[in-house]
C-alpha positions in Angstrom: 101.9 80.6 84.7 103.9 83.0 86.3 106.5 85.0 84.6 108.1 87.5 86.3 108.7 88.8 90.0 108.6 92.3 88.4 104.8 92.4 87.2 103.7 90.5 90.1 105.1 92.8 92.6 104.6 95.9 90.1 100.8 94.3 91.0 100.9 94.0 94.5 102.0 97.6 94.5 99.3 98.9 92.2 97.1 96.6 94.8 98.6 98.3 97.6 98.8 101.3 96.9 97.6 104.4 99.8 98.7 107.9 99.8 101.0 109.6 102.0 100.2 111.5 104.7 97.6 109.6 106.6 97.9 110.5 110.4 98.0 107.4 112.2 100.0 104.6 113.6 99.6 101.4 112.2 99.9 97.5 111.9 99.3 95.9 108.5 99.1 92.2 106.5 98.7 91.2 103.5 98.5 88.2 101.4 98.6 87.8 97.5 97.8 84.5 95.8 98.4 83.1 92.2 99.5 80.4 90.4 103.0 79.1 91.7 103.0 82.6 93.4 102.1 83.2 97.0 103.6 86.4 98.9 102.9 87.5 102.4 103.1 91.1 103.6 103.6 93.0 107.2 103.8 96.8 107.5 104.1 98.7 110.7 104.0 102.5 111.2 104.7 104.5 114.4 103.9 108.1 115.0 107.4 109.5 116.1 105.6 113.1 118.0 102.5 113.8 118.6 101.1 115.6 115.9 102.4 112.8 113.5 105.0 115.1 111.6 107.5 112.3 111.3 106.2 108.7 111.3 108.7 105.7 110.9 107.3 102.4 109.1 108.9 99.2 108.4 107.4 96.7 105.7 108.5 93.0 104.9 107.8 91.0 102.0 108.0 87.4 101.3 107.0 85.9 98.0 107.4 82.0 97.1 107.9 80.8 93.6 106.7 77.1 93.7 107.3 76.6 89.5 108.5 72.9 89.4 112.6 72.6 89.3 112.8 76.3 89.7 111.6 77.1 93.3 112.8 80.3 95.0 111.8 82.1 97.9 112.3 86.4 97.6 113.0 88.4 101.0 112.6 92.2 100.5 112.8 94.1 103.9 112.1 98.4 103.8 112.6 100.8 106.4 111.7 104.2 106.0 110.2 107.8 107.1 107.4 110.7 106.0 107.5 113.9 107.3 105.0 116.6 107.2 107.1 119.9 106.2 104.0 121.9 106.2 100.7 121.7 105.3 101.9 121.9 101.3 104.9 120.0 101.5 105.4 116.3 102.1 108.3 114.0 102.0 109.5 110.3 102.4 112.5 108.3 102.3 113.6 105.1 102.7 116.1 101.9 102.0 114.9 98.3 100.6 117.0 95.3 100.5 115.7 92.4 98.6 117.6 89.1 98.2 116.3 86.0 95.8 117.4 83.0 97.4 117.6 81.0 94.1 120.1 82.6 92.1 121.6 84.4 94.8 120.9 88.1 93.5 121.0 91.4 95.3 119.3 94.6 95.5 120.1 97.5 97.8 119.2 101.3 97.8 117.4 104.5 98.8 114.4 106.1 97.5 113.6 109.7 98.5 110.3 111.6 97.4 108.7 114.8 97.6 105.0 115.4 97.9 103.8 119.3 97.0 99.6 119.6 97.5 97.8 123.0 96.1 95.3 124.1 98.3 92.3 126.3 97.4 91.9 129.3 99.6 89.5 129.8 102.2 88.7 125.8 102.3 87.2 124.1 104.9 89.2 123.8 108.2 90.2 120.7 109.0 88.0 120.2 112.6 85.5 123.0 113.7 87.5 125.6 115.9 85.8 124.9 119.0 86.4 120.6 119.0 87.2 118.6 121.7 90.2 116.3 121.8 88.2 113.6 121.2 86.4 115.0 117.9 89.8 116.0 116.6 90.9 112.5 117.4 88.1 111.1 115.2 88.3 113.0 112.5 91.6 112.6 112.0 90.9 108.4 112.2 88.2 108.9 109.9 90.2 111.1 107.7 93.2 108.6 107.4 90.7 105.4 107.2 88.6 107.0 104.0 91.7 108.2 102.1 89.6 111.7 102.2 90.8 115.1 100.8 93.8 116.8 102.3 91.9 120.1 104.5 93.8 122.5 106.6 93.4 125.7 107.8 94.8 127.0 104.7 92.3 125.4 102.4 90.8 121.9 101.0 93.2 119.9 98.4 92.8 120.6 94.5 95.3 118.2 93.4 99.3 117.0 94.5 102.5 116.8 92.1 105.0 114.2 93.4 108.8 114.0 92.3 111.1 111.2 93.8 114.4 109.1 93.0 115.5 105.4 93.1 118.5 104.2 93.5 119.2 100.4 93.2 122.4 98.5 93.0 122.0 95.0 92.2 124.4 92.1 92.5 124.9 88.5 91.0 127.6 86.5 92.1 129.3 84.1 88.9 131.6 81.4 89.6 133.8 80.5 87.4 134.4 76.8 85.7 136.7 74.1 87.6 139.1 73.0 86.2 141.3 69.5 86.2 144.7 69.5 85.9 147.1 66.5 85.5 150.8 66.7 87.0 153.9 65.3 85.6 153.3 62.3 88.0 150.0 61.2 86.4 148.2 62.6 89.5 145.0 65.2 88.6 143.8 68.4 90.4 140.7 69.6 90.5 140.5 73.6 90.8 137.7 75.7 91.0 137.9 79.3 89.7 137.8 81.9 91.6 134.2 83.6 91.5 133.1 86.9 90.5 130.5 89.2 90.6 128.0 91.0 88.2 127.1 94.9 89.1 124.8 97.2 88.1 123.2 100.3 89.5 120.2 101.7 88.4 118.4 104.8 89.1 114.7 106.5 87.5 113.3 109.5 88.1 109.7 109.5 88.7 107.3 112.3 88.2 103.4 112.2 89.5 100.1 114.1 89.3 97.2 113.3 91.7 94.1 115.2 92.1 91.1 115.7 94.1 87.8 116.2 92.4 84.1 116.7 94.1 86.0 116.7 97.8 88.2 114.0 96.9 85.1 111.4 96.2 86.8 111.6 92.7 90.5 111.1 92.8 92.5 110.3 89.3 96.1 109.9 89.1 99.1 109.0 86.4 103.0 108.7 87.0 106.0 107.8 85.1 109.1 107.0 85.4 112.5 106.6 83.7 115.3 104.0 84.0 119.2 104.9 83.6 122.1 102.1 84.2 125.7 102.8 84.7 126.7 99.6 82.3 124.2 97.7 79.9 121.9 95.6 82.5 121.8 93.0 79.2 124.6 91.3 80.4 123.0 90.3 83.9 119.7 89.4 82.3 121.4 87.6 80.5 122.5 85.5 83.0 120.0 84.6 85.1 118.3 82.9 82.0 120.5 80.4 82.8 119.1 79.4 86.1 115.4 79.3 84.2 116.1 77.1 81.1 112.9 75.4 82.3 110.5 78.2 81.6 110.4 80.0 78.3 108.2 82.7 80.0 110.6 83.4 82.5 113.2 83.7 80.3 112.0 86.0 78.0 112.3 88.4 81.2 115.0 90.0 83.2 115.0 89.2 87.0 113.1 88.6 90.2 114.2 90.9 92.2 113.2 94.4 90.9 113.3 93.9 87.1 115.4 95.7 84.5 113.2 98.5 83.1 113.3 101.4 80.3 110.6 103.4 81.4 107.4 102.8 83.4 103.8 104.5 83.8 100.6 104.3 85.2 97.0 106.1 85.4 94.4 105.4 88.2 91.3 106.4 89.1 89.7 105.6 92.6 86.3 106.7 93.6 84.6 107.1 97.1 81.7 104.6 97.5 78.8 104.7 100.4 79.1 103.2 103.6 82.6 104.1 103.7 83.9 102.5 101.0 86.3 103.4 98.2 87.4 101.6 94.8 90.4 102.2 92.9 90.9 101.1 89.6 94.6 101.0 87.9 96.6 100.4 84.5 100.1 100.7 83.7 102.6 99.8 81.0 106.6 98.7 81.4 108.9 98.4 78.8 111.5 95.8 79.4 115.4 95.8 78.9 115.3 92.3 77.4 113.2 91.4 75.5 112.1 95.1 74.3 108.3 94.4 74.9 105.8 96.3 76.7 103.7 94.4 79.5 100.6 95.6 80.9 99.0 95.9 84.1 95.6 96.1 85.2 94.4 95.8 89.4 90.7 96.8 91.1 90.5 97.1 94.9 88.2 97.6 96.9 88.6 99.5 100.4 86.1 98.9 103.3 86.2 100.8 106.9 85.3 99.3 110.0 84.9 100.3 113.7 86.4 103.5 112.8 90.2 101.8 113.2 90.4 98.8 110.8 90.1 99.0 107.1 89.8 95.4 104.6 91.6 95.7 101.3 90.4 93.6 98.9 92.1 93.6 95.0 92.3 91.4 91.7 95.3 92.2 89.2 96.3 90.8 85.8 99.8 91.2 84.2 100.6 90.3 80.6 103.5 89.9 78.6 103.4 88.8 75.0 100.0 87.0 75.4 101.2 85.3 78.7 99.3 86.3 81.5 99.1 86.0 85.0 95.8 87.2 87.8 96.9 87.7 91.4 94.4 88.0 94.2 95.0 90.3 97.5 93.6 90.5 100.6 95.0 92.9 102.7 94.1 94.3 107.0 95.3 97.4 108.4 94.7 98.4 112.0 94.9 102.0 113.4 96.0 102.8 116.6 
């Protein structure tokens, strides 16, 4: 059964997940399966110069709920940017907007994130001084397709430390109760109060640690992060258990959109395969608002190239919350241009 928009998506993204800094325009779909859960994914990047320093993507994300008496359909639509600062120093930024169509509730807000690699001295330059255009072109496809280690001039990658901040403000409209009123002539009135609105905004710091072992054919990771609310987010969980009386799993969570969190972590591993093939292996743990419970998440993917421009992702995932538990399949294309 599923339970909560937050562990699925928390999967997709542990599914999903590709570092930054891959130097190549793209066009990318997804699609996740489980029980009363389908989602459907499209990503697009575009090289905005030449050498890739700034690339602009835009990703879109449908997921239908198909429990019975409780069907809902979730938009969330991202636009952001990377941009190479040097050959240490990444960064990205960008806005998501997600609506759930059900219970009408809103979320809107920037992330921002900085990526800072340690390079050993002397590495490996990236291509051979003397390449042509076209072997520069290839290695930088090949590069990008394999996830491989980070190389410049100024040395090979030993491992990447990542800081960033969310910012979410979320929204639930609340009308209020009619009313009937009867006049001195015996006539009634019917009246419906005026409506109001539930607000939040969240924001959580998140810290990571990445690195690159045996020339990045090893590569283990953890991060964490922290949740902080300008009013207790109770009171809006609250809430939108009313529009899920039908499922006690559902209930005993906060919301589809995003999900009211206290803190949040995970740890990774992913591990270059022959034939140009790479598998990734996850876990994470979030502890909830309402009810104060941990859930876990596992996902495995497995990442094929082919013909040097298209890659095949292909992942499992299982999210658990007080013995309920929920697998997700994803099957994921990206093209390279």
């Amino acid at each position: 059964m599923l339970y909560v928009w937050k562990l699925v998506r928390s999967a997709v993204c542990l599914l999903a997940c590709v570092p930054v800094g891959a130097a190549a325009s793209s066009l990318g779909l997804g699609y996740s399966l489980g029980v009363d859960y389908r989602d459907v994914n499209i990503k697009a990047r575009v090289d905005m110069d030449a050498e890739a320093i700034w690339q602009a993507y835009g990703i879109y994300d449908r997921a239908d709920i198909s429990i019975p008496g409780i069907e809902t359909v979730v938009h969330q639509i991202t636009f952001g940017a990377d941009h190479i600062v040097s050959d240490t120093l990444d960064s990205s930024f960008e806005l998501t907007y997600t609506h759930d169509m059900l219970n009408r509730i809103t979320s809107v807000g920037p992330a921002a994130k900085l990526y800072y690699t340690v390079l050993a001295g002397d590495g490996a330059l990236a291509t051979p001084s003397g390449a042509t255009e076209d072997q520069i072109l290839q290695r930088e496809i090949e590069e990008a397709l394999s996830d491989g280690p980070r190389t410049t001039a100024a040395g090979s990658e030993l491992f990447s430390l990542m800081a960033g901040l969310d910012v979410h403000s979320y929204n639930l409209p609340v009308g209020g109760e009619s009313r009937t009123y009867t006049n001195p002539a015996g006539r009634t009135k019917t009246v419906e109060a005026l409506s109001s609105e539930l607000s939040v905004l969240q924001a959580f710091p998140t810290i990571g640690l990445d690195l690159s072992l045996w020339q990045g054919r090893i590569r283990p990771s953890v991060s964490g992060s922290y949740y902080l609310y300008s009013q207790d987010p109770n009171a809006m969980a609250d809430r939108l258990y009313q529009v899920y009386p039908a499922s006690a799993a559902i209930s005993r969570v906060n919301l589809l959109v995003s999900g009211f969190l206290l803190s949040s972590w995970q740890a990774g591993v992913s591990v270059k395969l022959p034939d140009r093939m790479r598998l990734s292996l996850n876990y994470g743990r979030q502890l909830f608002v309402s009810p104060r419970v941990w859930a876990d998440l596992y996902a495995v993917k497995l990442s094929k190239n082919f013909l040097d421009r298209l890659r095949a992702d292909l992942g499992c995932s299982y999210s658990a919350l007080e013995g309920v538990g929920q697998v997700l399949g994803n099957l994921s294309l990206t093209l390279k241009f």
